[in-house]
C-alpha positions in Angstrom: -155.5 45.3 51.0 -152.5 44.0 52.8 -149.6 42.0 51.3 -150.8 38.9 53.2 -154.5 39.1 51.7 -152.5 39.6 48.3 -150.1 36.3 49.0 -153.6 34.8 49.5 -154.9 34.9 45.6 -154.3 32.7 43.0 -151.6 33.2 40.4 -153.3 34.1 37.4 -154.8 37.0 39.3 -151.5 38.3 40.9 -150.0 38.5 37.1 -152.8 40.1 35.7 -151.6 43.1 38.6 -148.5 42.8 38.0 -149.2 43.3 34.5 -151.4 46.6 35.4 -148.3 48.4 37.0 -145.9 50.6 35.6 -143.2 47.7 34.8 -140.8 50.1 36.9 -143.5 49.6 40.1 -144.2 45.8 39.1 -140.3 45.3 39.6 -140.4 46.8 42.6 -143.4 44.5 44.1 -140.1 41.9 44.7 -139.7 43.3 47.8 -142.8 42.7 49.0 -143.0 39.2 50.6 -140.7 36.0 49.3 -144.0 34.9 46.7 -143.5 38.6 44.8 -139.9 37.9 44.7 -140.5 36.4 41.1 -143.9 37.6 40.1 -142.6 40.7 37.8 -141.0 38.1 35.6 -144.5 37.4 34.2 -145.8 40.8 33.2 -147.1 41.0 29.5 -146.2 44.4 29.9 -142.4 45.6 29.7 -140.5 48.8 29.8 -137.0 48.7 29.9 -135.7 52.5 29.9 -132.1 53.3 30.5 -133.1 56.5 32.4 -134.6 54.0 35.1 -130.7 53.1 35.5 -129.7 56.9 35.7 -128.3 57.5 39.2 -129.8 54.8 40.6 -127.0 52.4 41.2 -124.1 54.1 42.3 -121.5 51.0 41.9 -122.2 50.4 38.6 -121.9 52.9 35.6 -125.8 53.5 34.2 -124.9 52.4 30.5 -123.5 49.0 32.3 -126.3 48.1 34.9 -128.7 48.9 32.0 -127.5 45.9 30.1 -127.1 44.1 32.9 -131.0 44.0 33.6 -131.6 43.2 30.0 -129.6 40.3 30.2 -131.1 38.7 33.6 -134.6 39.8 32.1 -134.1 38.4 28.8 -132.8 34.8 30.8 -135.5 34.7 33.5 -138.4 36.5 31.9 -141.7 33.7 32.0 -144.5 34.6 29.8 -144.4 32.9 26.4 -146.6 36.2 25.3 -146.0 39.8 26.0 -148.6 42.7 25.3 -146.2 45.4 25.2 -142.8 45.6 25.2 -140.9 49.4 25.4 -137.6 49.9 25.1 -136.0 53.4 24.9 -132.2 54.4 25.2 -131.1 57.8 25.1 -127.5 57.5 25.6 -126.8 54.4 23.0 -123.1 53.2 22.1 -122.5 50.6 19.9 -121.6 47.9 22.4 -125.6 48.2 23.0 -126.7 47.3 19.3 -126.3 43.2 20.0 -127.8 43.7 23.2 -130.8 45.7 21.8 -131.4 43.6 18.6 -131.6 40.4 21.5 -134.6 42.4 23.1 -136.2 42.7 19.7 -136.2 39.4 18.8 -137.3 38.2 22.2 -140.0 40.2 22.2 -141.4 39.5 18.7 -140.8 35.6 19.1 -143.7 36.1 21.8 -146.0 37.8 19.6 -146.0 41.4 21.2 -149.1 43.5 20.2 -147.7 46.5 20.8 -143.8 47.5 19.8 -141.9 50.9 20.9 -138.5 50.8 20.3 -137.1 54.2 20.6 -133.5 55.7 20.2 -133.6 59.0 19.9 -130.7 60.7 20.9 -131.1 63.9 23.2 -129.1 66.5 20.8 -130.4 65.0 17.5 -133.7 67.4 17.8 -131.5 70.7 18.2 -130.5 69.9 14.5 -132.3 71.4 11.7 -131.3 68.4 8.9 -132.7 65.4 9.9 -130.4 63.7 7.1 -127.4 64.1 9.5 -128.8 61.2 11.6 -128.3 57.4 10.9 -130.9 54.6 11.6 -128.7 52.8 14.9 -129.9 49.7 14.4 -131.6 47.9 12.0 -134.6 45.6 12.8 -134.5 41.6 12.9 -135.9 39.3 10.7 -138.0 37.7 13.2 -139.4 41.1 12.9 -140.9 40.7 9.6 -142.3 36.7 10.0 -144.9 38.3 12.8 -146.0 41.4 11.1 -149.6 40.5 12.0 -149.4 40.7 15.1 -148.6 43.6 15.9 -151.4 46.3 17.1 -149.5 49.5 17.6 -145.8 49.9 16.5 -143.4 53.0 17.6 -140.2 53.3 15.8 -137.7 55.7 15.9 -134.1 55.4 14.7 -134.9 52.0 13.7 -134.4 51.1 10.3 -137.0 48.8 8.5 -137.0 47.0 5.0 -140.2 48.2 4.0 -140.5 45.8 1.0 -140.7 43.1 3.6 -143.2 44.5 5.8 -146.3 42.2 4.4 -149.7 41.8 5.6 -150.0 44.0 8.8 -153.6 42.9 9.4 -154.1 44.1 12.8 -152.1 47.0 12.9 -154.1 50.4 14.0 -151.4 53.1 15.2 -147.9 53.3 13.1 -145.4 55.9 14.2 -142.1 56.5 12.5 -139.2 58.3 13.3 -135.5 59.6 12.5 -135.2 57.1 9.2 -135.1 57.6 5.2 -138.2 56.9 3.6 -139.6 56.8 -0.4 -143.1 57.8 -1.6 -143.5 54.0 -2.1 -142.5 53.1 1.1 -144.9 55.1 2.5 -147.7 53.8 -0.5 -146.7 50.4 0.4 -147.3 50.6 4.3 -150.2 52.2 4.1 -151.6 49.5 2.0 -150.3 46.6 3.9 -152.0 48.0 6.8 -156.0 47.5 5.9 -157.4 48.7 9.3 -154.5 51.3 9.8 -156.0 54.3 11.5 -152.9 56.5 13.1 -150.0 57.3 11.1 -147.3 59.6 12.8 -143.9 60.7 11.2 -141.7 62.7 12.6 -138.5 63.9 11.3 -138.0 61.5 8.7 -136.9 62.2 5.3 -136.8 61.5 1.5 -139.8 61.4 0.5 -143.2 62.9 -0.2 -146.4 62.1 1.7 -148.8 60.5 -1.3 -151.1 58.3 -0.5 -155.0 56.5 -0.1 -156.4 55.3 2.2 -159.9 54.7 4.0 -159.4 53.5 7.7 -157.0 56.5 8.9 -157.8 59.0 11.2 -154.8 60.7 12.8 -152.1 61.9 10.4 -149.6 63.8 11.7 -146.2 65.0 9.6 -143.7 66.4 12.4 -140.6 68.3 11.1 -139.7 66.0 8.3 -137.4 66.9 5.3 -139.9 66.5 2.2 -139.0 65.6 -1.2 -140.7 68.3 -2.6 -142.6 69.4 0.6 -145.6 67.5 -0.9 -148.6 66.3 1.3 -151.3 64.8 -0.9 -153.6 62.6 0.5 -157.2 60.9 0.0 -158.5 59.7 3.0 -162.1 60.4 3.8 -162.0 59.7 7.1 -159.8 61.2 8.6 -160.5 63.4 11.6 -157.1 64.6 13.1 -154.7 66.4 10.9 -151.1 67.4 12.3 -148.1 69.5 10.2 -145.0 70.7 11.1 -142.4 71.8 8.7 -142.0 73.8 5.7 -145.0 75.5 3.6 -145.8 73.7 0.5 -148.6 72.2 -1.2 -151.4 70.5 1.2 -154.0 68.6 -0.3 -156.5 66.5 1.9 -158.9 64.6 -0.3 -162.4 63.6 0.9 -161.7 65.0 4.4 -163.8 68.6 4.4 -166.8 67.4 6.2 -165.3 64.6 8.5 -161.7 67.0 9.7 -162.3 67.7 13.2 -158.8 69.2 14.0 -156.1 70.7 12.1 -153.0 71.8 13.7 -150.9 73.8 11.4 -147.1 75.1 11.8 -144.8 76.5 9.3 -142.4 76.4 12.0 -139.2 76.3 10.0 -140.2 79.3 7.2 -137.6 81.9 8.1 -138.6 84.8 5.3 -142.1 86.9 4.2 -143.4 85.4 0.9 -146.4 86.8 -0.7 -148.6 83.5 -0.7 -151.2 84.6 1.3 -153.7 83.3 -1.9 -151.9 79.8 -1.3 -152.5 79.9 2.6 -156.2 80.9 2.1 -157.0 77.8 -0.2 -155.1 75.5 2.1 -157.1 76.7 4.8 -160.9 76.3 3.0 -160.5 72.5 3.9 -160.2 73.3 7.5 -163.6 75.5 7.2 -165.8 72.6 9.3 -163.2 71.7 11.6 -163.7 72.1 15.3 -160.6 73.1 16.6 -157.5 74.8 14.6 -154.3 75.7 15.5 -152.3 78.2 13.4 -148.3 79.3 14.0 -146.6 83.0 13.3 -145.8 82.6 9.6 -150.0 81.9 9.0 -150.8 85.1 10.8 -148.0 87.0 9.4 -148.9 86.4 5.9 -152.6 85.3 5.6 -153.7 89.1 6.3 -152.1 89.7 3.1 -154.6 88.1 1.0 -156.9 91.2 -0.6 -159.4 88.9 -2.8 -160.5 87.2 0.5 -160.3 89.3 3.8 -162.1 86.6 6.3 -162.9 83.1 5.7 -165.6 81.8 8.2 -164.6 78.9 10.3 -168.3 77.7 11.3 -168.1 75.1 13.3 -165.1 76.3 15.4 -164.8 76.1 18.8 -161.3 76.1 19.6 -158.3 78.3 18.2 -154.7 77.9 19.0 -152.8 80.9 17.7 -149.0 79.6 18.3 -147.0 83.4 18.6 -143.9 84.4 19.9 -146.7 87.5 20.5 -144.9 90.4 18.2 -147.0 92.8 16.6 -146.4 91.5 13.4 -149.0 88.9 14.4 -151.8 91.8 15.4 -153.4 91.2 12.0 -153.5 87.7 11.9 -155.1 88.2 15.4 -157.7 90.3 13.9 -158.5 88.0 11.0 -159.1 85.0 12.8 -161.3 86.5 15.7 -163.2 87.6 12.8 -163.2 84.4 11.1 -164.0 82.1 14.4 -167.8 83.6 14.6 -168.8 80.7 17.0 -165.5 80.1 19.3 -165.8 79.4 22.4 -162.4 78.6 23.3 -159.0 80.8 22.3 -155.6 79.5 23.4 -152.4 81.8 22.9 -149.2 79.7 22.8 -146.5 82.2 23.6 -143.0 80.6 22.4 -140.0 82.3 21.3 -140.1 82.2 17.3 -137.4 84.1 15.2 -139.8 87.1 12.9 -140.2 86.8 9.6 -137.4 88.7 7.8 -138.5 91.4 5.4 -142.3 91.5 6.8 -144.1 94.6 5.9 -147.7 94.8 7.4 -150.5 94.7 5.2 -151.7 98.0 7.0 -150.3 100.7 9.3 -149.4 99.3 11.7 -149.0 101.0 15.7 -149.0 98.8 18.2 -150.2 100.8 21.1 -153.3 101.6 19.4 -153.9 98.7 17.5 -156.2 97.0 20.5 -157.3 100.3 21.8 -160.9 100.3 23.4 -161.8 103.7 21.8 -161.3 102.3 18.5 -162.5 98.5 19.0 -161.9 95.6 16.2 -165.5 94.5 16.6 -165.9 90.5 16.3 -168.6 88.2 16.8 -167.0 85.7 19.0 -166.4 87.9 21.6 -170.2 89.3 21.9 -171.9 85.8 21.5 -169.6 83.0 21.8 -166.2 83.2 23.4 -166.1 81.7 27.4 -162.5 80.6 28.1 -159.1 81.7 27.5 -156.0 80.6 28.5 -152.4 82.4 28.0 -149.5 79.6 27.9 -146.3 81.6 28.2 -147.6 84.9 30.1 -144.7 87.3 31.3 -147.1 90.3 31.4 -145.3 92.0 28.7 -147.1 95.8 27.5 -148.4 93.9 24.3 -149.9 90.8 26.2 -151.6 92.8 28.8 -153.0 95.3 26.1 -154.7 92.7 24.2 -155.8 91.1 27.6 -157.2 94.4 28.1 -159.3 94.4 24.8 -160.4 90.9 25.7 -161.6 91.4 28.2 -163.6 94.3 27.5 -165.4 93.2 24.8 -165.7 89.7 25.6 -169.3 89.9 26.4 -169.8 86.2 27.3 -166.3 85.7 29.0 -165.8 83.6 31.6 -162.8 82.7 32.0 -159.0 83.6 32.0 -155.9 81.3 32.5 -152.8 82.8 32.3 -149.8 79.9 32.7 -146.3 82.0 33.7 -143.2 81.9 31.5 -141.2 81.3 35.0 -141.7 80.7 37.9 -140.4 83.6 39.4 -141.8 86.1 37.6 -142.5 89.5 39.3 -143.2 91.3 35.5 -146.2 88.3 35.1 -147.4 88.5 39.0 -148.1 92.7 38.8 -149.3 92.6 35.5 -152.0 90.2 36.8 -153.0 92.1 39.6 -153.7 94.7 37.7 -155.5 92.4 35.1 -157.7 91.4 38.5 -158.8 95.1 39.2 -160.2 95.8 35.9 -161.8 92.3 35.7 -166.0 92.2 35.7 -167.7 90.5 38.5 -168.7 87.4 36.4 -165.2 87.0 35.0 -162.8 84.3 36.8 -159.2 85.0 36.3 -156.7 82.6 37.4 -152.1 82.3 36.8 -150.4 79.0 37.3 -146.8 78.0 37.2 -146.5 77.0 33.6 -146.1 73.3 33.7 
């Protein structure tokens, strides 16, 4: 369609376009023809990034043409009701604060369904304390006389007086980040929010995760500082389960039939504890989920357990082991393709991870035999079951290509292999997958990408 058919429709149908596009693309419609000079000024949808204004306007410094764009759209904007409004600033000074509190409040005034204000700052997540960040702003009041309108509400570095936060009747997705929190506050919000059904926090702090509640589905606890590293919830429906952070106690009420995913990672345990009794019971509430993701320190320490050598994941059909592929892992390896009877699916997510310090294998332990074809760990999955598997991180190292080997021997029903490169340029990865190709069956597709 050309720009004169487009000049030819009625106005309430151009905004509704406009209002479709990437705000950074409906902007750029003024250009078009003199109508669409003013058109973008009435999208319901709004994004005002500062790295739109990175490099892009060489007269003016990017911190100053940012707020010089939210001061002409904050005058000349039109609707009188916005649908979504993002704003995300990655380079914040305080001369921004008055400036970003005005966005705020305009956009709350018009009833906004669905709220992102993010300030994360680029070096804050190379920090292990979370408490060594400050909220940067805090929000309006106007915020708190329209909490019922709101749909969906991203916050992070934002701070919010959670006593006032009353009656959020329509809000479904809630995502906090990079504030203090209480156990009440977390109580309270849950409870204001009837219909809730994501909750996402990530690297907040102060608090413990208690709480009921019968709408939610997604939870997900990323890298926060725990009270008491406490996650005890009741919530029968929920279907999605996300943690990252340290190992503590992990109670999921009323969700042992319904749990469809549980993605697990201990990612900040630094040391080999004998818990692998703890681990198992955590992990008998994940027994009917679909797909599981487990990290390093589950595989390291899980094997360990002698009362219960393999716990059977029924239903699986998906398992993300997340390794920085060591041999410490191997038996972790062995116990969940022994456990997964019915996978289908196996990711390996290889990512540099500092070894457990003081690990001692529950067996001996060599790892140029451990995956050898004369003396095969014999599993279910990979004579009935398994089809695909993909290798995120492949460099073609001795140990990956030896337990490629065993794969794909064995893997009776395999069809399948994606291997995603470390680097681009990576010779090691490229023979190691020729030489993957020449011992590959007929029926087996094997395929290496450019990890995105």
């Amino acid at each position: 369609m050309s720009v004169r058919s487009l000049d030819s429709l009625p106005d309430e149908l151009l905004i509704n376009i406009i209002s479709r596009l990437p705000y950074k693309e409906a902007v750029g419609t003024s250009v078009l023809s003199r109508r669409w000079i003013d058109n973008w000024r009435f999208s319901t949808n709004i994004e005002l990034n500062q790295c739109f204004f990175t490099n892009k306007t060489p007269a003016l410094h990017p911190i100053l043409a940012f707020s010089q764009f939210i001061i002409k759209f904050i005058q000349t904007h039109q609707c009188r009701k916005i649908s979504t409004f993002n704003l995300t600033v990655d380079k914040f000074i305080m001369p921004l604060k008055p400036l970003l509190l005005e966005c705020v409040r305009f956009c709350v005034v018009r009833e906004v369904k669905h709220l992102t204000v993010d300030l994360t700052q680029p070096l804050w997540s190379l920090q292990w304390s979370t408490a060594r960040t400050r909220p940067l702003i805090d929000m309006p009041s106007q915020f708190y006389k329209k909490c019922s309108a709101f749909e969906s509400l991203k916050l992070f570095a934002v701070k919010i007086s959670v006593p006032h936060c009353r009656n959020f009747a329509a809000l479904r997705s809630l995502s906090l980040g990079w504030i203090q929190l209480d156990d009440l506050d977390i109580k309270h919000l849950v409870a204001e929010s009837p219909v809730l059904e994501e909750l996402r926090l990530t690297r907040c702090w102060g608090f413990n995760v208690v709480f009921r509640s019968i709408s939610l589905k997604t939870l997900a606890v990323l890298k926060c500082d725990l009270k008491e590293d406490v996650v005890r919830i009741t919530t029968p429906n929920l279907r999605v389960f996300v943690y990252s952070g340290m190992f503590g106690v992990l109670e999921l009420n009323g969700v042992v039939d319904n749990l469809e995913e549980a993605y697990i990672d201990y990612d900040l345990e630094e040391r080999f504890e004998n818990i692998a009794d703890s681990i198992y019971e955590q992990f008998m509430q994940f027994q009917n989920v679909k797909v599981l993701q487990v990290c390093s320190f589950v595989l390291q320490i899980l094997p360990h357990g002698f009362e219960h050598r393999f716990q059977p994941f029924f239903n699986l059909k998906h398992l993300i082991l997340k390794t920085p592929f060591s041999m410490n892992d191997f038996y972790g390896f062995s116990f969940f393709l022994k456990s997964c009877e019915f996978m289908e699916m196996l990711t390996i997510d290889i990512s540099d991870r500092p070894l457990l310090k003081d690990y001692e294998p529950p067996a001996v332990l060599n790892p140029d035999t451990f995956w050898n074809s004369e003396h095969p760990i014999t599993t279910s999955c990979l004579k009935n079951s398994l089809k695909m598997m993909e290798v995120k991180g492949f460099s073609g190292a001795r140990l990956q290509v030896q337990f490629l080997q065993y794969i794909m021997c064995f893997g009776k029903t395999l069809k399948n292999i994606i291997l995603w490169k470390s680097k681009a340029d990576d010779i090691e990865a490229m023979e190691a997958y020729r030489h993957l190709l020449n011992l590959a069956k007929p029926s087996l597709k094997l395929h290496i990408y450019d990890r995105l």
